[in-house]
PDB file of N, H, CA, C and O in Angstrom:
ATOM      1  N   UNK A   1       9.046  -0.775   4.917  1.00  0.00           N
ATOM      2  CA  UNK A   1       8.058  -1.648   4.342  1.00  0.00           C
ATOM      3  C   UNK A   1       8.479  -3.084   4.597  1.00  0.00           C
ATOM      4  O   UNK A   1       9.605  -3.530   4.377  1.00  0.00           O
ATOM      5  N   UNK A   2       7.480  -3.734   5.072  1.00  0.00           N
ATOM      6  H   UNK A   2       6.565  -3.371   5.251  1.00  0.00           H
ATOM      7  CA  UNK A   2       7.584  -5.077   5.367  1.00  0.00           C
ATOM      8  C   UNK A   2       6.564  -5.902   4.538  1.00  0.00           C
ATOM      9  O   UNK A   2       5.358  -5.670   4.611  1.00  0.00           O
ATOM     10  N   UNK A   3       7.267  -7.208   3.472  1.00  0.00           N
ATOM     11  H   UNK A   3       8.247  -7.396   3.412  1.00  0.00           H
ATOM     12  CA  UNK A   3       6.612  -7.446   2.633  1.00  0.00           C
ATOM     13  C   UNK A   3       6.738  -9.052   3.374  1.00  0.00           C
ATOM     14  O   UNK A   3       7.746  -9.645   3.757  1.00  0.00           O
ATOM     15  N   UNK A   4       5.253  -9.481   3.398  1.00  0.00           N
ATOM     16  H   UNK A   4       4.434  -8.999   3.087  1.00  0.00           H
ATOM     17  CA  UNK A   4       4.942 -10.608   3.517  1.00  0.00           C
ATOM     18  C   UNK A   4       4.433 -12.067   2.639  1.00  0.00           C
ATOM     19  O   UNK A   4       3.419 -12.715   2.900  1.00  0.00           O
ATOM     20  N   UNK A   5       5.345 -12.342   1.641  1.00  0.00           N
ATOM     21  H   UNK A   5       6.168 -11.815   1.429  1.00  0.00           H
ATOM     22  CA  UNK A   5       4.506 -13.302   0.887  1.00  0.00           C
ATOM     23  C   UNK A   5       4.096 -12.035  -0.692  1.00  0.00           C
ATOM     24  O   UNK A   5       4.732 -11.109  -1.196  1.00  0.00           O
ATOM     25  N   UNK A   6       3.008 -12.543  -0.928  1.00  0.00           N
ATOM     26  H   UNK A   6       2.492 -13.295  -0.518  1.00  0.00           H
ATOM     27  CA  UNK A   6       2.768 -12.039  -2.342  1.00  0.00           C
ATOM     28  C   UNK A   6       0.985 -11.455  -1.631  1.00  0.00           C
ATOM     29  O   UNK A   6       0.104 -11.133  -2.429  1.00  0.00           O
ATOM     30  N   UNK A   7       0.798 -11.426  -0.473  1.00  0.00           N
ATOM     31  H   UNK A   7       1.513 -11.687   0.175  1.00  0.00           H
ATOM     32  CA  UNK A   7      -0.199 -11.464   0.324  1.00  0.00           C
ATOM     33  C   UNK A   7      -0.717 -10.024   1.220  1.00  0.00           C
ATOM     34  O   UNK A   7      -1.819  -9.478   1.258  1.00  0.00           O
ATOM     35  N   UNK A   8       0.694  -9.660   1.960  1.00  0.00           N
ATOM     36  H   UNK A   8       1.590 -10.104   1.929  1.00  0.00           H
ATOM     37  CA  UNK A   8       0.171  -8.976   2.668  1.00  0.00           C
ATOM     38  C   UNK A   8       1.526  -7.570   3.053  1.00  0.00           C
ATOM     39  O   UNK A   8       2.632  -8.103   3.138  1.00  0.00           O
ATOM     40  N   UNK A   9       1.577  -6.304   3.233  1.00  0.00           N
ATOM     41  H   UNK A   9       0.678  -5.871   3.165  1.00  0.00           H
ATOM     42  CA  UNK A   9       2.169  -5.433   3.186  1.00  0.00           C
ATOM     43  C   UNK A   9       2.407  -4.757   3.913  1.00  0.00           C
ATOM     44  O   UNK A   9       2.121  -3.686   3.378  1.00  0.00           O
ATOM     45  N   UNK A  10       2.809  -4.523   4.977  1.00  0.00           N
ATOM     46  H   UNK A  10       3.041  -5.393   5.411  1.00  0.00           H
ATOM     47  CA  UNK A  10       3.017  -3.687   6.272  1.00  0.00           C
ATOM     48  C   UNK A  10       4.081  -2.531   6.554  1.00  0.00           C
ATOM     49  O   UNK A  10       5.169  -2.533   7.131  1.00  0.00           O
ATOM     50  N   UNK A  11       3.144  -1.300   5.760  1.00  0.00           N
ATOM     51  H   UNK A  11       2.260  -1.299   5.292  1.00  0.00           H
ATOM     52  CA  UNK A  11       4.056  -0.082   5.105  1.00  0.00           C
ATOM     53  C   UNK A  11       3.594   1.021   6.198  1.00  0.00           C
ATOM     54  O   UNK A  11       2.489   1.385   6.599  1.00  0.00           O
ATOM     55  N   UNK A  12       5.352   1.509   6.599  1.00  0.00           N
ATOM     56  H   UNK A  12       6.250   1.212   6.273  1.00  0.00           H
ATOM     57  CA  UNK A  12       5.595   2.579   7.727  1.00  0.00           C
ATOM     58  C   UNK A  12       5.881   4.285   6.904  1.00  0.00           C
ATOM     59  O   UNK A  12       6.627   4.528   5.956  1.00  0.00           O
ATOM     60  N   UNK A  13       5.097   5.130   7.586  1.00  0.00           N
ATOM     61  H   UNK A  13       4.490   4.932   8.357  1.00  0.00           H
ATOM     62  CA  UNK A  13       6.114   6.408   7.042  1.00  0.00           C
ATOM     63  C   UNK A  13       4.866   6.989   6.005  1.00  0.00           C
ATOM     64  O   UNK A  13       5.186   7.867   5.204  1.00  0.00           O
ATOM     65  N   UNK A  14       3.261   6.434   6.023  1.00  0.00           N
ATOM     66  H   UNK A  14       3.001   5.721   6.674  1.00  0.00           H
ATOM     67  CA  UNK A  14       2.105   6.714   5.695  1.00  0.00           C
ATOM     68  C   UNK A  14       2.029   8.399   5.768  1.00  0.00           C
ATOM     69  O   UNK A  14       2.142   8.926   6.875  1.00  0.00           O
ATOM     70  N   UNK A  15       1.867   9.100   4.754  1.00  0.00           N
ATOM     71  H   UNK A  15       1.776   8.671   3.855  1.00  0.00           H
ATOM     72  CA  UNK A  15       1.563  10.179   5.015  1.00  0.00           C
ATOM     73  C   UNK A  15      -0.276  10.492   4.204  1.00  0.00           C
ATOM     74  O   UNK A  15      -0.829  11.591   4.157  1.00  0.00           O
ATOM     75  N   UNK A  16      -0.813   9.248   3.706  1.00  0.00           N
ATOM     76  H   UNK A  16      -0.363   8.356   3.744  1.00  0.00           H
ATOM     77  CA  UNK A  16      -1.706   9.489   3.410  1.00  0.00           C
ATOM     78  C   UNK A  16      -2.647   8.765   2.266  1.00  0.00           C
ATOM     79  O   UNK A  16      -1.972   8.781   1.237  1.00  0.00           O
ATOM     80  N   UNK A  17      -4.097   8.047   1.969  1.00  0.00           N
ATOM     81  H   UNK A  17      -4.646   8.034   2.805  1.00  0.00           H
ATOM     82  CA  UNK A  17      -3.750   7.270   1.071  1.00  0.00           C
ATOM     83  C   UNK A  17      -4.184   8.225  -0.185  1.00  0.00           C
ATOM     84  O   UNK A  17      -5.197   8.893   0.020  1.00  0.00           O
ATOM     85  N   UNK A  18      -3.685   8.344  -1.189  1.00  0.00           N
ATOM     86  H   UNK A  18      -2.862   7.800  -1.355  1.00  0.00           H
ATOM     87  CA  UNK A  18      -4.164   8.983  -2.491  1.00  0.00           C
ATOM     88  C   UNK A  18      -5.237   8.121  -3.246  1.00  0.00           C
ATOM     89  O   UNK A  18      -6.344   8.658  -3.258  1.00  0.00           O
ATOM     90  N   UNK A  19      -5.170   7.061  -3.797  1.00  0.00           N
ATOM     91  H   UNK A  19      -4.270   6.625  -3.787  1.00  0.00           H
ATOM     92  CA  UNK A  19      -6.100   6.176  -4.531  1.00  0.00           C
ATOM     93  C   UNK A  19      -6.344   4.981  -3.521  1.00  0.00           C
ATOM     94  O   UNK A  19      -5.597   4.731  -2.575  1.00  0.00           O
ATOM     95  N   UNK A  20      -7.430   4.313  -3.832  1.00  0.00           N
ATOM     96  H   UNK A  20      -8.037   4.516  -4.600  1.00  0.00           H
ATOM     97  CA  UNK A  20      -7.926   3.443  -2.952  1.00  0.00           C
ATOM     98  C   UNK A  20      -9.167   2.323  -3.346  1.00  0.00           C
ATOM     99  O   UNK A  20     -10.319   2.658  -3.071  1.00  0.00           O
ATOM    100  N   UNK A  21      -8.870   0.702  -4.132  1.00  0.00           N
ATOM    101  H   UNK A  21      -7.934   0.430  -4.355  1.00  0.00           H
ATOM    102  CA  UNK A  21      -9.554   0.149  -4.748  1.00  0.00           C
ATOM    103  C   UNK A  21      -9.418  -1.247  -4.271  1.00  0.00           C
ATOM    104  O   UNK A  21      -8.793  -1.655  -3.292  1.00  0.00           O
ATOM    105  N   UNK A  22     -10.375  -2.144  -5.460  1.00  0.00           N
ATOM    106  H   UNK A  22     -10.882  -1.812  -6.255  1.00  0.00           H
ATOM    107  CA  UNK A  22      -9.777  -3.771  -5.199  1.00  0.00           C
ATOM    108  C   UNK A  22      -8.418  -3.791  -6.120  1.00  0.00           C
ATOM    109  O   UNK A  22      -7.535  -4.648  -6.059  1.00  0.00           O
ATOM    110  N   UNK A  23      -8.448  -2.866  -6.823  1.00  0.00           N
ATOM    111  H   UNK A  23      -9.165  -2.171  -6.872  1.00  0.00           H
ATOM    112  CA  UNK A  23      -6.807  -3.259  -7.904  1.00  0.00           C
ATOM    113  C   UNK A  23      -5.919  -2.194  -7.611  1.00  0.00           C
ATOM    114  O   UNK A  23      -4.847  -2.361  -8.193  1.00  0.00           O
ATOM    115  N   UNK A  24      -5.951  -1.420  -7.098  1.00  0.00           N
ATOM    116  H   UNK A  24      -6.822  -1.284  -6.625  1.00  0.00           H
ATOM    117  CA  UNK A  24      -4.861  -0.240  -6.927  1.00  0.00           C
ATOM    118  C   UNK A  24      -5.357   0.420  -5.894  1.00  0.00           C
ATOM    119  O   UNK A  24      -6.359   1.135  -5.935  1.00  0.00           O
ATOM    120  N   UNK A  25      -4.368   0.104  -4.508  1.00  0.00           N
ATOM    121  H   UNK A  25      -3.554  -0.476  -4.475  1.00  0.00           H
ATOM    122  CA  UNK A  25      -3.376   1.686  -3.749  1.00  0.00           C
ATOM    123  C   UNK A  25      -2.159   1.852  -3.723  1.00  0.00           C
ATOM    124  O   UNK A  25      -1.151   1.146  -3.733  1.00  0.00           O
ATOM    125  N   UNK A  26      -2.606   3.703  -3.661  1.00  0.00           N
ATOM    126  H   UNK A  26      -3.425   4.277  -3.653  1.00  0.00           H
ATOM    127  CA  UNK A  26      -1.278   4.495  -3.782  1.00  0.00           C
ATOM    128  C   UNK A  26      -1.190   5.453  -2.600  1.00  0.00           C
ATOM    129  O   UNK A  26      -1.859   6.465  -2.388  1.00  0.00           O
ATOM    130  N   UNK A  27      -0.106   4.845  -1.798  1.00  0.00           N
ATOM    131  H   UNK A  27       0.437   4.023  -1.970  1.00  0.00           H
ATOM    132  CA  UNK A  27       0.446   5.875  -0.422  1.00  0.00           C
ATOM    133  C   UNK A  27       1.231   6.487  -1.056  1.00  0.00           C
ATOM    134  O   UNK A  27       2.088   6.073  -1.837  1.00  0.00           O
ATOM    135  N   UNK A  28       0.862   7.964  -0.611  1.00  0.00           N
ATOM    136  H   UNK A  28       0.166   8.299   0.024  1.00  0.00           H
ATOM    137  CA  UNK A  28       1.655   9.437  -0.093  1.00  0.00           C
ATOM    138  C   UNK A  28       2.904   8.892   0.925  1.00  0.00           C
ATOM    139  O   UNK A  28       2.478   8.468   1.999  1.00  0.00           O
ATOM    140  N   UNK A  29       4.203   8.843   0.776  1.00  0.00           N
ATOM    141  H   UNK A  29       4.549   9.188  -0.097  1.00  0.00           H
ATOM    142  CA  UNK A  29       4.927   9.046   1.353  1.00  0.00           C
ATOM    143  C   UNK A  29       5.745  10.148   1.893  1.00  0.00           C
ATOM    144  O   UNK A  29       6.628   9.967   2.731  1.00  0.00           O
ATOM    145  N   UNK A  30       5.455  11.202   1.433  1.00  0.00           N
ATOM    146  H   UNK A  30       4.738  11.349   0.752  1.00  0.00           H
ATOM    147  CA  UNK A  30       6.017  12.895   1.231  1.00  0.00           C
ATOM    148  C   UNK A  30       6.820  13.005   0.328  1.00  0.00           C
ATOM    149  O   UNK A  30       6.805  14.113  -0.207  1.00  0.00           O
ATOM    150  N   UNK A  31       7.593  12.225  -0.099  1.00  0.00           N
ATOM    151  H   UNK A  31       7.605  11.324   0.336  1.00  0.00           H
ATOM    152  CA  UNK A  31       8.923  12.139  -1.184  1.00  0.00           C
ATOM    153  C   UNK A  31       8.288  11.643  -2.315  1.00  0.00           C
ATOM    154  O   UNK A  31       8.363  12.364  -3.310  1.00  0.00           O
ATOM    155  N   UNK A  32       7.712  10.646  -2.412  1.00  0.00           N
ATOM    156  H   UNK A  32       7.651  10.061  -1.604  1.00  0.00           H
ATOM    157  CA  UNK A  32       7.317   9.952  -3.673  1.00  0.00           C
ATOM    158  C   UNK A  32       5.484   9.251  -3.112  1.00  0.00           C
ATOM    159  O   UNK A  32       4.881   9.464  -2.060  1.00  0.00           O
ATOM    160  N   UNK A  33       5.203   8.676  -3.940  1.00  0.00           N
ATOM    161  H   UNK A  33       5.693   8.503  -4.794  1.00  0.00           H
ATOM    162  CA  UNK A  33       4.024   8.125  -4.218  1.00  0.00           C
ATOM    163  C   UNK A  33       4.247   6.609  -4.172  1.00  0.00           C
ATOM    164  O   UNK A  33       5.150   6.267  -4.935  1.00  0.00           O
ATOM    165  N   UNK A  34       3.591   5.450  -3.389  1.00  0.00           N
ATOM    166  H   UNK A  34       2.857   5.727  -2.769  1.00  0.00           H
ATOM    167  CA  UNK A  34       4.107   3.951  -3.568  1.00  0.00           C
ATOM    168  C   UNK A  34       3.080   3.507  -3.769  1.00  0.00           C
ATOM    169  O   UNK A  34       2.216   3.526  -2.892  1.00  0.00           O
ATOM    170  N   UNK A  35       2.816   2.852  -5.262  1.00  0.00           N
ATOM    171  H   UNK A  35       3.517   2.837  -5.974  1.00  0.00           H
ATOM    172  CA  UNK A  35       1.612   2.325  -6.068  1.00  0.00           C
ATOM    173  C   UNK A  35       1.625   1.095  -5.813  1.00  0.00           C
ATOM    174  O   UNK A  35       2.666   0.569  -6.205  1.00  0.00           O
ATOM    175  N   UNK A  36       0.714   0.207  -5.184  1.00  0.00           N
ATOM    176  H   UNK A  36      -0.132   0.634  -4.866  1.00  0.00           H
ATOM    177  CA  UNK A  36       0.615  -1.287  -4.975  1.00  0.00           C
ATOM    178  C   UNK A  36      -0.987  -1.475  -5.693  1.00  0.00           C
ATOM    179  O   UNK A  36      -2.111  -1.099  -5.360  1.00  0.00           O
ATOM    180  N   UNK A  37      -0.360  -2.367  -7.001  1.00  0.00           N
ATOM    181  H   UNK A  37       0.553  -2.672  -7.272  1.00  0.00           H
ATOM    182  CA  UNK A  37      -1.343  -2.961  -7.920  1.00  0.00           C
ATOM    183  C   UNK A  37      -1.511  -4.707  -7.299  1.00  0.00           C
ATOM    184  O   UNK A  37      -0.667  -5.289  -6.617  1.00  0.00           O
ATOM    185  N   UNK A  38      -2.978  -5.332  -7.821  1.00  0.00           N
ATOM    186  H   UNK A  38      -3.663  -4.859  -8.375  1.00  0.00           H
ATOM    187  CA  UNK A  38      -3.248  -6.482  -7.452  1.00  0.00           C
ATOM    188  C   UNK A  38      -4.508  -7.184  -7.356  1.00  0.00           C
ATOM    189  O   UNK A  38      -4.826  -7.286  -8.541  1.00  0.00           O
ATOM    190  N   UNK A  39      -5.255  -7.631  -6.798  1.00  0.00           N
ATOM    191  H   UNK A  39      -4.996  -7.548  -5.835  1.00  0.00           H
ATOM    192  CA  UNK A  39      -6.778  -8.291  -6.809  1.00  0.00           C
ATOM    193  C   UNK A  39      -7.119  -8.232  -5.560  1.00  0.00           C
ATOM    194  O   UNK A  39      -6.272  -8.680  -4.787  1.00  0.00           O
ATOM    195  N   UNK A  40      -8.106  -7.818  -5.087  1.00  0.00           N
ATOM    196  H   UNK A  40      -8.795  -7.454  -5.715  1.00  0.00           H
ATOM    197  CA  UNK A  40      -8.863  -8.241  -3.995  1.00  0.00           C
ATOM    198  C   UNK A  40      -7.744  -7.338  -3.079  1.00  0.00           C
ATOM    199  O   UNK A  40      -6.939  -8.068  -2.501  1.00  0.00           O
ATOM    200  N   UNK A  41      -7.602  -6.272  -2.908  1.00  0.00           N
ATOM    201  H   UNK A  41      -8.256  -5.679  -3.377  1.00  0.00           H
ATOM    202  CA  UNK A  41      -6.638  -5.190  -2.128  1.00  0.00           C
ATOM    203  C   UNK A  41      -7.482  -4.791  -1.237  1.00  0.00           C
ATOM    204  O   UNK A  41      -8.706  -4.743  -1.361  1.00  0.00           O
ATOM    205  N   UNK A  42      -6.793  -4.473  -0.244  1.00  0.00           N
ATOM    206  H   UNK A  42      -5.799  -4.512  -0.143  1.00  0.00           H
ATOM    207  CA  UNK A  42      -7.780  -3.757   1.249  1.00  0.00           C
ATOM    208  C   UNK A  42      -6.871  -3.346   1.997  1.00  0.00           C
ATOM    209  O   UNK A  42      -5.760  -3.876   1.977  1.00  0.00           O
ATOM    210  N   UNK A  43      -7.223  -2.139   2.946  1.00  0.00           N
ATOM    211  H   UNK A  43      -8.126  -1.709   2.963  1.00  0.00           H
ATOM    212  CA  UNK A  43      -6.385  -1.863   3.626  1.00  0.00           C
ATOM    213  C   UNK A  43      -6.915  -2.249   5.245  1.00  0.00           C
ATOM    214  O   UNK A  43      -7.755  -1.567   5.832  1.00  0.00           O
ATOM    215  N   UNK A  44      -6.364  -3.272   5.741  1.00  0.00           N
ATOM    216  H   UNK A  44      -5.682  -3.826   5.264  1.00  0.00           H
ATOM    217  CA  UNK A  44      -6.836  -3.759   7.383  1.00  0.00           C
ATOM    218  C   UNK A  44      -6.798  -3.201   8.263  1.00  0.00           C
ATOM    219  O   UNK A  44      -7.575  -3.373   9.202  1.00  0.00           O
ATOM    220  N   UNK A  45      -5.751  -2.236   8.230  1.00  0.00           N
ATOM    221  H   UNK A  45      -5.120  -2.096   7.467  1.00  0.00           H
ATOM    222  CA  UNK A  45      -5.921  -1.300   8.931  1.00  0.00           C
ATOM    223  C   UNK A  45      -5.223  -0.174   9.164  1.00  0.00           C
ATOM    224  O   UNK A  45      -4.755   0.056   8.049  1.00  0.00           O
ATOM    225  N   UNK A  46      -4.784   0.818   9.997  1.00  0.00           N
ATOM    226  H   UNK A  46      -5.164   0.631  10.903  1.00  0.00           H
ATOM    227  CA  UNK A  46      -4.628   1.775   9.491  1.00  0.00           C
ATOM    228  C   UNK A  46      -4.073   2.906  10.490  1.00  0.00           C
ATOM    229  O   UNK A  46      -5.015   3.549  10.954  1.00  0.00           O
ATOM    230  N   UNK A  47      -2.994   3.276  10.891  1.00  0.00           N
ATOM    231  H   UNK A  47      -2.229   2.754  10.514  1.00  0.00           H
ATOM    232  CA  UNK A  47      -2.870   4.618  12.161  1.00  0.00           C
ATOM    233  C   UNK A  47      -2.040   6.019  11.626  1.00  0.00           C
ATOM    234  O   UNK A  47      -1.523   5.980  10.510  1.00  0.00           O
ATOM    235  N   UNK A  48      -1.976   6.721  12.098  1.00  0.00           N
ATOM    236  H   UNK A  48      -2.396   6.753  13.005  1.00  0.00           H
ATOM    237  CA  UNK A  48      -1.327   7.884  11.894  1.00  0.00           C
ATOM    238  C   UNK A  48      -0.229   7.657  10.911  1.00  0.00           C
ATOM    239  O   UNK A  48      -0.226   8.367   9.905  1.00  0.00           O
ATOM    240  N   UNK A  49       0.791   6.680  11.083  1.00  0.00           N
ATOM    241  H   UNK A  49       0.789   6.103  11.900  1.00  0.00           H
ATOM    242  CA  UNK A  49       1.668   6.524  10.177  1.00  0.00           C
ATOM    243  C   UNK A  49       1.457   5.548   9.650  1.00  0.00           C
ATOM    244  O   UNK A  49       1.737   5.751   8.469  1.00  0.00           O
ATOM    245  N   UNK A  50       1.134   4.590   9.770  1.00  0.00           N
ATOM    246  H   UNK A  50       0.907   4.425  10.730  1.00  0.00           H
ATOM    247  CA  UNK A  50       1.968   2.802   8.917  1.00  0.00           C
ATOM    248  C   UNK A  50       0.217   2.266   8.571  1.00  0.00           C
ATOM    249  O   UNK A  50      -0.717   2.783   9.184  1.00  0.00           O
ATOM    250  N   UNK A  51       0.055   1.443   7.768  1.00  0.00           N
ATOM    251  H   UNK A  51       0.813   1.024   7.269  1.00  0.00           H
ATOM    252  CA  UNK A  51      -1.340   0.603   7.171  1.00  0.00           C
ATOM    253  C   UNK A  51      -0.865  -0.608   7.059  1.00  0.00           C
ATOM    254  O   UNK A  51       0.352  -0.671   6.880  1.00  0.00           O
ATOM    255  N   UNK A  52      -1.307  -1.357   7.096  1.00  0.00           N
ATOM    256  H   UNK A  52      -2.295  -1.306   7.241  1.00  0.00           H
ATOM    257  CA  UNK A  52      -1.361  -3.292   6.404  1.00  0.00           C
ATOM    258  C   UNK A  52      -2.431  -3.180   5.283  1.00  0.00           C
ATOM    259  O   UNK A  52      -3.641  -2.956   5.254  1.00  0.00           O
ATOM    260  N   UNK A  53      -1.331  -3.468   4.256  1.00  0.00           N
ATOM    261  H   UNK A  53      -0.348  -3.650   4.279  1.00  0.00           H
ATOM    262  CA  UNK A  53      -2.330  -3.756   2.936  1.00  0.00           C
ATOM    263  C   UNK A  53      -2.463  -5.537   3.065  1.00  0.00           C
ATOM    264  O   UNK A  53      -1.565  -6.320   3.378  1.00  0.00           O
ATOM    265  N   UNK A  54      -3.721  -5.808   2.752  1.00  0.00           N
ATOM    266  H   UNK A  54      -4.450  -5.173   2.497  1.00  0.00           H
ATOM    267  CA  UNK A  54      -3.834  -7.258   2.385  1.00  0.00           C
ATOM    268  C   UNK A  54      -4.534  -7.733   0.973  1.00  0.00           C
ATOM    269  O   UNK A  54      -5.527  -7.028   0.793  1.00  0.00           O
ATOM    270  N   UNK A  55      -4.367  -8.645  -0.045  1.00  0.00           N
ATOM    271  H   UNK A  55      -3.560  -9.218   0.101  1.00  0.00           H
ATOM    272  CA  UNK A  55      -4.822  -9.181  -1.268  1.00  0.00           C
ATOM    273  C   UNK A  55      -3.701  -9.934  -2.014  1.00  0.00           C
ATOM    274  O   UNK A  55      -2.674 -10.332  -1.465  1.00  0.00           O
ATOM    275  N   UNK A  56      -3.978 -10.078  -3.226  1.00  0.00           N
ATOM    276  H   UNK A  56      -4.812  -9.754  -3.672  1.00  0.00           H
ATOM    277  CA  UNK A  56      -3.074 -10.454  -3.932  1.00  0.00           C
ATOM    278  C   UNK A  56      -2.214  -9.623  -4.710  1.00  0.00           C
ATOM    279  O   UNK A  56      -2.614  -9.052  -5.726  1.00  0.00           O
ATOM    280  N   UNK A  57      -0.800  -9.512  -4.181  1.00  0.00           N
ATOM    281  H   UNK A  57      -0.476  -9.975  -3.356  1.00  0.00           H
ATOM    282  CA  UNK A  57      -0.525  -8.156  -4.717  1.00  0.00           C
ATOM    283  C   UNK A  57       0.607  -8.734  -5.825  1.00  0.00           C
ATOM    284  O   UNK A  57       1.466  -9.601  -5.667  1.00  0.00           O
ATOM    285  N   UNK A  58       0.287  -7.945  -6.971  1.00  0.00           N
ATOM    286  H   UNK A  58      -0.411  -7.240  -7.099  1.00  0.00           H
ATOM    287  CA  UNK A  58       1.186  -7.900  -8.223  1.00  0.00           C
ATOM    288  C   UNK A  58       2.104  -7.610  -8.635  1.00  0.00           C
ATOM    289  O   UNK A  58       2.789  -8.128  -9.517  1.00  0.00           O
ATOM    290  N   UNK A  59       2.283  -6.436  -7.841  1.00  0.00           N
ATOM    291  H   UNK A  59       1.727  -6.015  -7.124  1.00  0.00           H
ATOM    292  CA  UNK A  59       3.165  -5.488  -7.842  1.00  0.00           C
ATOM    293  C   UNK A  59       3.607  -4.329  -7.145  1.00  0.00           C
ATOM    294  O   UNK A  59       2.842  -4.088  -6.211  1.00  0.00           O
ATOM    295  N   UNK A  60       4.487  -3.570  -7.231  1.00  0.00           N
ATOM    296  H   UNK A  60       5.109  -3.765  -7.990  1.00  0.00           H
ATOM    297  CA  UNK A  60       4.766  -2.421  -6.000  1.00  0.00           C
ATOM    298  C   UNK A  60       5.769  -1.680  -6.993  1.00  0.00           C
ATOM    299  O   UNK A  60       6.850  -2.146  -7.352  1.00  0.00           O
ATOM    300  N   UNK A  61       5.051  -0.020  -7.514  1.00  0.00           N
ATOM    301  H   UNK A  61       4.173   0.359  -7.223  1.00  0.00           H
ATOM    302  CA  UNK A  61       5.906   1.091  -7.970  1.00  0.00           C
ATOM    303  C   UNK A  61       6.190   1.965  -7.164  1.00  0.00           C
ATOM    304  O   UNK A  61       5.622   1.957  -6.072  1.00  0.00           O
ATOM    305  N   UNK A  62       7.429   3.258  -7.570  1.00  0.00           N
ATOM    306  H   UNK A  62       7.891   3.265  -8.457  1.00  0.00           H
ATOM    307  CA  UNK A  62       7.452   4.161  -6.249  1.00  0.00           C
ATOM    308  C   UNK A  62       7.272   5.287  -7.959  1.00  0.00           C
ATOM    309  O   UNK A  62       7.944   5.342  -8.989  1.00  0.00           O
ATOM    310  N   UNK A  63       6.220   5.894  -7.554  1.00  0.00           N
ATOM    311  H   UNK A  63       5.674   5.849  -6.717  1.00  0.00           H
ATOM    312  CA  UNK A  63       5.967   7.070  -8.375  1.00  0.00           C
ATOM    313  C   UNK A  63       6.860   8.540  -7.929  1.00  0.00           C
ATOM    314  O   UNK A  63       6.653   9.049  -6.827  1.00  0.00           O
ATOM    315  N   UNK A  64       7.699   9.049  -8.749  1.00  0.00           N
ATOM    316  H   UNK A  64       7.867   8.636  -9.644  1.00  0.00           H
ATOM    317  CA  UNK A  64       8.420  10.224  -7.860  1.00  0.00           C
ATOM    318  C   UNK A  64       7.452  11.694  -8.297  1.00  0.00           C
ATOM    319  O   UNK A  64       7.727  12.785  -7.798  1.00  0.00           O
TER     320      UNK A  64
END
């Protein structure tokens, strides 16, 4: 995971997205769950493994 600023998120090792909003996503990693809370959230884009989250992000949990 590559964290840019309070802005933008560039997370590898995607196995899938579970939830998906303007205030909350949560990637499937296979091991755990990684909850990124915040405003105005989007995902830019998107491949087999890795996504760029972009918004204002608040926060970042790892759900096991």
């Amino acid at each position: 995971m590559n964290i840019c600023g309070n802005s933008e998120v560039i997370f590898e090792g995607c196995k899938g997205v579970v939830e998906y909003s303007e205030e909350s996503i949560k990637i499937n990693t296979g091991k755990y769950i990684t909850a990124f809370k915040g405003r105005g959230l989007h995902i830019r884009c998107m491949t087999e493994y890795s996504l760029i989250i972009e918004g204002f992000i608040l926060s970042i949990e790892y759900i096991m």
